[in-house]
N, C-alpha and C positions, 0 to 999 in steps of 0.2 A: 832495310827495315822490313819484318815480320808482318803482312797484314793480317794475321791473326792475330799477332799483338793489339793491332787497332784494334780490329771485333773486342777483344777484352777491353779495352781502355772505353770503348761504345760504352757497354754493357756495363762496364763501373762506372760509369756517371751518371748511369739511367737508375740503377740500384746500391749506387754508394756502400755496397757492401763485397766484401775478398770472396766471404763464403758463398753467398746468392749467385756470384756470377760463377764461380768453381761447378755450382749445382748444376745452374742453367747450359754448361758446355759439357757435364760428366767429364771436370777434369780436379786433377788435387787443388789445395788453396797456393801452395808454392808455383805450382806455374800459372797461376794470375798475377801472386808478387813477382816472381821472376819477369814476366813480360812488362810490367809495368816500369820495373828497375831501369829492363831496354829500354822502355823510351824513353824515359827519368836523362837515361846517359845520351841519348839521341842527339835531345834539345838539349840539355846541360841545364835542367831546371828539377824543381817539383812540382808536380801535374796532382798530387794530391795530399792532404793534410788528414790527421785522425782525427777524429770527433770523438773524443773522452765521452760525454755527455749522451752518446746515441750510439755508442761500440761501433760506427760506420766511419767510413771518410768520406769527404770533400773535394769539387774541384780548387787547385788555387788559382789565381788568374790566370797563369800559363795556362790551364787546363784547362779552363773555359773558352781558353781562345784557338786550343787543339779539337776541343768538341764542336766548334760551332763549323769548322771545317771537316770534321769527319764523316758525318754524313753524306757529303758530297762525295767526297774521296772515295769510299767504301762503294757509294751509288755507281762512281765513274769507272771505279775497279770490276765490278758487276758486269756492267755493258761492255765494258772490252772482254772481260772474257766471255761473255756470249757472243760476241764478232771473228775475236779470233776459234772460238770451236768451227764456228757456221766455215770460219776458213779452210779449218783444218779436213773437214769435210766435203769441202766445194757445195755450200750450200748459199744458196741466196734466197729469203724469206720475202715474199713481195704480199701485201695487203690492198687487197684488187674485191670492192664490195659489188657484190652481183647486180646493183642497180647502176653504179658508175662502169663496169665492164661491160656492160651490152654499146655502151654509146661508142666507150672508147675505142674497143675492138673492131663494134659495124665501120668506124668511121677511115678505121688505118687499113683492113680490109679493102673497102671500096676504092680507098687508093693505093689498090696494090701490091704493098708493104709486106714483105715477107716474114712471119712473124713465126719459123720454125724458131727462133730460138729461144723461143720464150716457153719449152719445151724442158729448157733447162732451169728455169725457175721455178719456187715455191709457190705457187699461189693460195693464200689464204685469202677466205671469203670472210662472212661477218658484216658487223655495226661499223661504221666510221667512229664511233665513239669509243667502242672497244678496239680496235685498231688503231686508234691516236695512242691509247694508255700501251699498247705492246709497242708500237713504236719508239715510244718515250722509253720506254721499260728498256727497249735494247733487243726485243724479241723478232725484232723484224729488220732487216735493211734499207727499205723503202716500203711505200703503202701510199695509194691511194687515199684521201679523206674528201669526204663532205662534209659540210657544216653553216651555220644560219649566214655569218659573217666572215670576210676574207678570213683565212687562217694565217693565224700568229703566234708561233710561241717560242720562247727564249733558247729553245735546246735544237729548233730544226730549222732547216733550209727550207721555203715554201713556193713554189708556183702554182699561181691558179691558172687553169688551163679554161675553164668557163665556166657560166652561170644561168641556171634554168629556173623559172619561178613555179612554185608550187601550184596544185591545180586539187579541187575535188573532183574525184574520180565517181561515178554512180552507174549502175543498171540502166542499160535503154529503158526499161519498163519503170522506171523513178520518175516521180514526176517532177523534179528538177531536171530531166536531163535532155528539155529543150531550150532549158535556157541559156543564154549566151554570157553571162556571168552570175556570180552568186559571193554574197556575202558571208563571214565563218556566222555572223548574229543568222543566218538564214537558216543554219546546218544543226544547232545546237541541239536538238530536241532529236537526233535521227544515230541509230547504234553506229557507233564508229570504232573500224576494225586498222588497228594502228601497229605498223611496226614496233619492237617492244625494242627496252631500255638501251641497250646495246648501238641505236639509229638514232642518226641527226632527225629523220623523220618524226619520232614522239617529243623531241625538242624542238621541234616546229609546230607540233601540236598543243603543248606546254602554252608556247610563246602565245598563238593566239588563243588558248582555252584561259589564260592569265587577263589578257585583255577583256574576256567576257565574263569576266568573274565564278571562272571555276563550272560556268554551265550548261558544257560539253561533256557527253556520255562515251564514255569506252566501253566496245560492247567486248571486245577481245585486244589483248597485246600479243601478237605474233612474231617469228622470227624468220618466218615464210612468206616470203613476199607472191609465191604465186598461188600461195593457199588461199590470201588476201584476195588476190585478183579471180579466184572461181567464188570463193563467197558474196563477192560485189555480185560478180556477173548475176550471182543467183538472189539479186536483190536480199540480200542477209544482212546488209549492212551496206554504208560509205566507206571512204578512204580519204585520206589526204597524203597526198603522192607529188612527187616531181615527174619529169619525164622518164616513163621506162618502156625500153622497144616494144620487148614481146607485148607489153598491154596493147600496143599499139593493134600487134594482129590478134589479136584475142576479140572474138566476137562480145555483143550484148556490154562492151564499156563505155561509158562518154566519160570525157574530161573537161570540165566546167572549169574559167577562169576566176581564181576570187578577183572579187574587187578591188581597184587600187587601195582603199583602205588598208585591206586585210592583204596586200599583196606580202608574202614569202619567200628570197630566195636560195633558193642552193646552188653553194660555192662548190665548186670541185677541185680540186689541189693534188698536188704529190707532195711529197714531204719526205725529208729524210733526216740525221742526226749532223748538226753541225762538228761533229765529231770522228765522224765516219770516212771509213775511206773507200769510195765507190768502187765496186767491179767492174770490169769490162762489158757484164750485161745489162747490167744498170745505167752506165754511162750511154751504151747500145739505145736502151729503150727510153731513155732523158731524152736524144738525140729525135727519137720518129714520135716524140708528142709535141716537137715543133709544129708537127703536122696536124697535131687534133684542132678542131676550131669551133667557136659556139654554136 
């Protein structure tokens, strides 16, 4: 079977018409019939009928019931071929977000852990949120995610490895920042400088800016999380943050706990495609996150 056959036979059900898809591939109208013929002969059916009436055609059942599988098909066809290039390459794409790699690194570090080989990986940084969509996509082999709630979804394998709760981050010089917790209704009124759309982090700001009806101020959405962290320092705004090391040694921050009310937390997982079939360095670095702990 032809999968550019498929493509066409996609593409006729979407546009019900020879010529439109012929146009949409810059190819003649006989090789859309011809390929449709194939898999006419394939199945041993008709996958389409003429519509006198609208000079187009039609799926017939068989064809409704080829279409509702082909998107998969063509989807699943996609990600194996981006696996096996990455193969044919020797490449391994790891999605490793700069706020869940300070923890995991300090922590496999301090024990020891020889981690030249991770020398030989991809690492790409980013959102957990845009890292889930490339993961899903087939663009990555494994990745790192955080996200509000354990991670679940139908196409990957998932381990959470731990979980840190949310904190407002402020300037020594704030005057919230002797307090020993704080609520988000306390914060609403003060410029908040938020990881941007790409981060579990603005969907944790979402979450409780929803609960107070919408009014919490965004003074900036950033992709810089340590641009974030000198703007704080310089009293230019809050944050709402989870744990991240370097803030840690970063002069002029406090980390204020919200309140159990408002409490938020972040899950941290790896994830990879239940479809996939691991490397040796992947299987490597599955093996020493035995070791990460909360």
């Amino acid at each position: 079977m032809n999968i550019r056959d498929l493509e066409y036979f996609q593409e006729l059900s979407r546009l019900n018409s020879f010529t439109a898809v012929a146009q949409s591939f810059k190819v003649s109208q006989p090789t859309i019939t011809y390929a449709i013929k194939r898999l006419e002969r394939q199945f041993d059916c008709e996958l389409f009928v003429k519509d006198p009436s609208h000079r187009s055609v039609v799926l017939t059942y068989q064809g409704e019931i080829l279409a509702r599988h082909i998107e998969a098909i063509l989807a699943e066809l996609a990600v194996s071929q981006k696996e096996i290039d990455r193969a044919n390459h020797q490449e391994v794409k790891v999605g490793f977000p700069p706020i869940i790699r300070a923890r995991i690194l300090s922590q496999l570090i301090h024990k020891g852990v020889d981690l030249s080989f991770m020398s030989s990986l991809q690492m790409l940084g980013g959102g957990s949120v845009d890292l889930l969509q490339q993961l899903v996509a087939g663009d990555l082999d494994f990745s790192f995610i955080g996200s509000l709630h354990p991670l679940d979804h139908p196409k990957l394998i998932t381990k959470e490895l731990y979980q840190r709760p949310f904190y407002i981050v402020v300037s020594e010089k704030h005057p919230l920042a002797k307090k020993r917790s704080v609520s988000f209704g306390e914060v609403l009124n003060e410029p908040f400088l938020i990881l941007d759309e790409g981060h579990t982090h603005l969907e944790a700001f979402n979450h409780l800016n929803d609960k107070y009806r919408q009014r919490a101020n965004i003074f900036l959405k950033l992709s810089e999380i340590s641009i974030i962290g000198q703007m704080v320092g310089e009293n230019l705004g809050i944050t709402l943050l989870t744990d991240f090391l370097p803030f840690s040694e970063l002069e002029g921050l406090v980390k204020i706990p919200l309140t159990d009310d408002d409490n938020v937390s972040f899950h941290v997982s790896y994830a990879y495609s239940k479809s996939t079939v691991l490397s040796p360095l992947i299987e490597h670095l599955i093996e020493l996150l035995g070791k990460v702990r909360d």
